[in-house]
PyMOL commands that place a pseudoatom at each C-alpha (Angstrom):
pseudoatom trace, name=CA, resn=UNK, resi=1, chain=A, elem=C, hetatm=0, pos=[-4.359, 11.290, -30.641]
pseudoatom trace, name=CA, resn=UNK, resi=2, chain=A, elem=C, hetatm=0, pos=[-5.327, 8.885, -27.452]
pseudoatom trace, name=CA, resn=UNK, resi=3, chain=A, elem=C, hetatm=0, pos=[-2.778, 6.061, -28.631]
pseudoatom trace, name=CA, resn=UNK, resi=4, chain=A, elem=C, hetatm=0, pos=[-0.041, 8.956, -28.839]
pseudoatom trace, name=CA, resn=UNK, resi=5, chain=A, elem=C, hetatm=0, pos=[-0.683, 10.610, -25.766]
pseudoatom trace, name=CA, resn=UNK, resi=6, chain=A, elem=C, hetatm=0, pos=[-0.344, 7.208, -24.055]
pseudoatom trace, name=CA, resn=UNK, resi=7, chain=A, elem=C, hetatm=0, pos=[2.360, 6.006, -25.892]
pseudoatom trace, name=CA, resn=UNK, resi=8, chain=A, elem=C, hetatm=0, pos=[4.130, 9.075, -25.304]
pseudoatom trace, name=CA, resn=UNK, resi=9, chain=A, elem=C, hetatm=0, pos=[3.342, 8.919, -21.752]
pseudoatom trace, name=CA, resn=UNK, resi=10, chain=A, elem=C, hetatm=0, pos=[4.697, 5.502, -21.518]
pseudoatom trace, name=CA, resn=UNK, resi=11, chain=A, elem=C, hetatm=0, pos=[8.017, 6.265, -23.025]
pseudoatom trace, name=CA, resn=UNK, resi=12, chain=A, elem=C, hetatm=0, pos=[8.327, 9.467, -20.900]
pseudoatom trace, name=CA, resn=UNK, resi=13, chain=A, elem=C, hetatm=0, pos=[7.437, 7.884, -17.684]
pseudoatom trace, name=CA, resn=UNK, resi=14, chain=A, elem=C, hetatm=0, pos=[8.840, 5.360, -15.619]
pseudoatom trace, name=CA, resn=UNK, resi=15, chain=A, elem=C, hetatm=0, pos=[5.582, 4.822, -13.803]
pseudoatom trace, name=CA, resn=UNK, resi=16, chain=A, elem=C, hetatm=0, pos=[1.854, 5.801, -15.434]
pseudoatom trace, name=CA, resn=UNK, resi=17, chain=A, elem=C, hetatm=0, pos=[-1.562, 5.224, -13.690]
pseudoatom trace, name=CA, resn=UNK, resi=18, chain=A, elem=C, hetatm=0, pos=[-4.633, 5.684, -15.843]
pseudoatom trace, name=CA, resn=UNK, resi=19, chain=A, elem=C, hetatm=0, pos=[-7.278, 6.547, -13.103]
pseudoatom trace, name=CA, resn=UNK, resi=20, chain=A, elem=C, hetatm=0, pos=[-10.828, 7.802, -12.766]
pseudoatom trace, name=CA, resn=UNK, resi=21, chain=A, elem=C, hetatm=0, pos=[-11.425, 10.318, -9.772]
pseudoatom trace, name=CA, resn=UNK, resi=22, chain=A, elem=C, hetatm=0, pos=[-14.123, 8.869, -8.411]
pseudoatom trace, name=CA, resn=UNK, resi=23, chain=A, elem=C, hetatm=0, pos=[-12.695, 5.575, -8.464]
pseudoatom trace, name=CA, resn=UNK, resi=24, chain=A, elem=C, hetatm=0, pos=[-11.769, 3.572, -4.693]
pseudoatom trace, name=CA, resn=UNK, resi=25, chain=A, elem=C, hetatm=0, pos=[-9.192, 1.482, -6.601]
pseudoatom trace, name=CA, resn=UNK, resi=26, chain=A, elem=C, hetatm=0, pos=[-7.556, 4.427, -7.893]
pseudoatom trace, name=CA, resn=UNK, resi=27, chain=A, elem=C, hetatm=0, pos=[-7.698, 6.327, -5.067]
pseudoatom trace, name=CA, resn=UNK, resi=28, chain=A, elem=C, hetatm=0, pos=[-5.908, 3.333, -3.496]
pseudoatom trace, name=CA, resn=UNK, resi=29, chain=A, elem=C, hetatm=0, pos=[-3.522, 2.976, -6.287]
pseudoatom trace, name=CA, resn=UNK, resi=30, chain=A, elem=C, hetatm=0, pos=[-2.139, 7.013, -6.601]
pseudoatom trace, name=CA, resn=UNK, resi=31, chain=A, elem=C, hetatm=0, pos=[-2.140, 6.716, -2.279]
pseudoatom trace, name=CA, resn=UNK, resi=32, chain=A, elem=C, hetatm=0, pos=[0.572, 3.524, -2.263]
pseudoatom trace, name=CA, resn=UNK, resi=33, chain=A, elem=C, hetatm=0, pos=[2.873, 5.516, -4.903]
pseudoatom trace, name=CA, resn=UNK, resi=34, chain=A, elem=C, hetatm=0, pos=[2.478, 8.571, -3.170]
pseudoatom trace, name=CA, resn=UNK, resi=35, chain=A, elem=C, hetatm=0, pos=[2.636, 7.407, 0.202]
pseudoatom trace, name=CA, resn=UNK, resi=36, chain=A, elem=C, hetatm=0, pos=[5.475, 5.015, -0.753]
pseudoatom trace, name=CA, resn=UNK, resi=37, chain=A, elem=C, hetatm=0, pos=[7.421, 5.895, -3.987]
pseudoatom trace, name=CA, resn=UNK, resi=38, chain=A, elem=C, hetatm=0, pos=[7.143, 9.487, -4.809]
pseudoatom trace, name=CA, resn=UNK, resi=39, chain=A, elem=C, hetatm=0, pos=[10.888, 10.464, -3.807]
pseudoatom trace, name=CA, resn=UNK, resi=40, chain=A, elem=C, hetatm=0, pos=[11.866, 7.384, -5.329]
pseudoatom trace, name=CA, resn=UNK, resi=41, chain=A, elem=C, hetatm=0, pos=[10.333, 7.791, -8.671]
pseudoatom trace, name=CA, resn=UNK, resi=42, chain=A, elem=C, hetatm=0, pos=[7.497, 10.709, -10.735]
pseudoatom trace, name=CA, resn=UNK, resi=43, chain=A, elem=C, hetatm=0, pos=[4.253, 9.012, -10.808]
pseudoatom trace, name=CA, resn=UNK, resi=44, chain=A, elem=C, hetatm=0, pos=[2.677, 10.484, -13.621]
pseudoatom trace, name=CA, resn=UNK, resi=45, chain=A, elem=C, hetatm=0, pos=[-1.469, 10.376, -13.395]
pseudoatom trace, name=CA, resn=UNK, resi=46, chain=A, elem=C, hetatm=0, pos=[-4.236, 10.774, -16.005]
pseudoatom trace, name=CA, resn=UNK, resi=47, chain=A, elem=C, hetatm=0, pos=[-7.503, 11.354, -14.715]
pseudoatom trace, name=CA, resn=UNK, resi=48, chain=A, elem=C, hetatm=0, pos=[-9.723, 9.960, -17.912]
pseudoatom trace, name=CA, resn=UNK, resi=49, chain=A, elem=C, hetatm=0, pos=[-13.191, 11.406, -16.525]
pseudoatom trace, name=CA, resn=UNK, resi=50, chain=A, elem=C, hetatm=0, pos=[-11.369, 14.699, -16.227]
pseudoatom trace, name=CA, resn=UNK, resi=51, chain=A, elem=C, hetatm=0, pos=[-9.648, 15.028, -19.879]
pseudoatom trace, name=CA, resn=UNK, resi=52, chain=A, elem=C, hetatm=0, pos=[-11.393, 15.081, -23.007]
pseudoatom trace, name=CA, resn=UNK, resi=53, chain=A, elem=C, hetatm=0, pos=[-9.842, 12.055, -24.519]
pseudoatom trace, name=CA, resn=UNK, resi=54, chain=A, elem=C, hetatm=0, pos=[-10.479, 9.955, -21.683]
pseudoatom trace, name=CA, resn=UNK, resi=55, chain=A, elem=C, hetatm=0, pos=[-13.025, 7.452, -23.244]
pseudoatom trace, name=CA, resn=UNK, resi=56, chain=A, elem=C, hetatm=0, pos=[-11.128, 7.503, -26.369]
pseudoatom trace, name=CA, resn=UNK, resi=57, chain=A, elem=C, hetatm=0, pos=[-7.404, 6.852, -24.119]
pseudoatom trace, name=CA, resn=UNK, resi=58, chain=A, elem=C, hetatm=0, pos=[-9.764, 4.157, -22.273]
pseudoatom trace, name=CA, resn=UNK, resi=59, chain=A, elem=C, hetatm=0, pos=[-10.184, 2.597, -25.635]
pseudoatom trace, name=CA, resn=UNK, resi=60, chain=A, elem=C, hetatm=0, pos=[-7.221, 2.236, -26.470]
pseudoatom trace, name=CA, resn=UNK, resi=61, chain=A, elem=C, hetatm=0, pos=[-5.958, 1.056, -23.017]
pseudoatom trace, name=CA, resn=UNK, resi=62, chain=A, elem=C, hetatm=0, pos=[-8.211, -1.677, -23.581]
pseudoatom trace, name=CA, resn=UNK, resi=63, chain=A, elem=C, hetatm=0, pos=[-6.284, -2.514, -26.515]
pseudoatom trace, name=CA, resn=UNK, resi=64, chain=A, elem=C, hetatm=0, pos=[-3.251, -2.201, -25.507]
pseudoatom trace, name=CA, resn=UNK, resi=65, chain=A, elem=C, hetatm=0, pos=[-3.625, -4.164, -22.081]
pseudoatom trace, name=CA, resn=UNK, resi=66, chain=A, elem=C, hetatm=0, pos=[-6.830, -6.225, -22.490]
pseudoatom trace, name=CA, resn=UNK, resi=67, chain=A, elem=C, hetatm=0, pos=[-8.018, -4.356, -19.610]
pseudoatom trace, name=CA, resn=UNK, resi=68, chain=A, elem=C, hetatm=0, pos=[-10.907, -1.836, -19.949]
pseudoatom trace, name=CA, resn=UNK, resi=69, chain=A, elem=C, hetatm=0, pos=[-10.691, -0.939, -16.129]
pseudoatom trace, name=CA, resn=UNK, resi=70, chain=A, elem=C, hetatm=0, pos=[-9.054, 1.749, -13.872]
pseudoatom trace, name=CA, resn=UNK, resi=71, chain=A, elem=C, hetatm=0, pos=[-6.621, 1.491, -12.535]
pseudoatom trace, name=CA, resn=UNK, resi=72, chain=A, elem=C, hetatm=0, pos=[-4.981, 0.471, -15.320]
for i in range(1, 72): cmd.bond("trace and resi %d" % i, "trace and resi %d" % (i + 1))
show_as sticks, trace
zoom trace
């Protein structure tokens, strides 16, 4: 379920963030695409303290990328 939602999301999407809401970083992050890069490409965001899978996704981001952290 979490590694096919984000492996789905990563074939679908030129650009993904994995962010947390309350998160400065990925407040930051979603601002420079969308201040910078949203006519020139979708930016498509997953809030992981908003969705049910988010700690499982999380879990699987770590994983995938070594990282554990948002943004990621």
């Amino acid at each position: 379920a979490a590694k096919d939602l984000v492996e789905t999301a990563l074939n679908d999407n030129k650009v993904v963030v994995f962010s947390k809401s309350y998160c400065p970083y990925c407040h930051a992050t979603k601002s420079l695409f969308n201040d910078n890069f949203s006519n020139v490409v979708p930016v498509k965001i997953y809030e992981l303290d908003l969705i049910d899978e988010g700690s499982a996704i999380q879990s699987y981001l770590a994983e995938k990328t070594g990282q554990r952290t948002v943004p990621n």
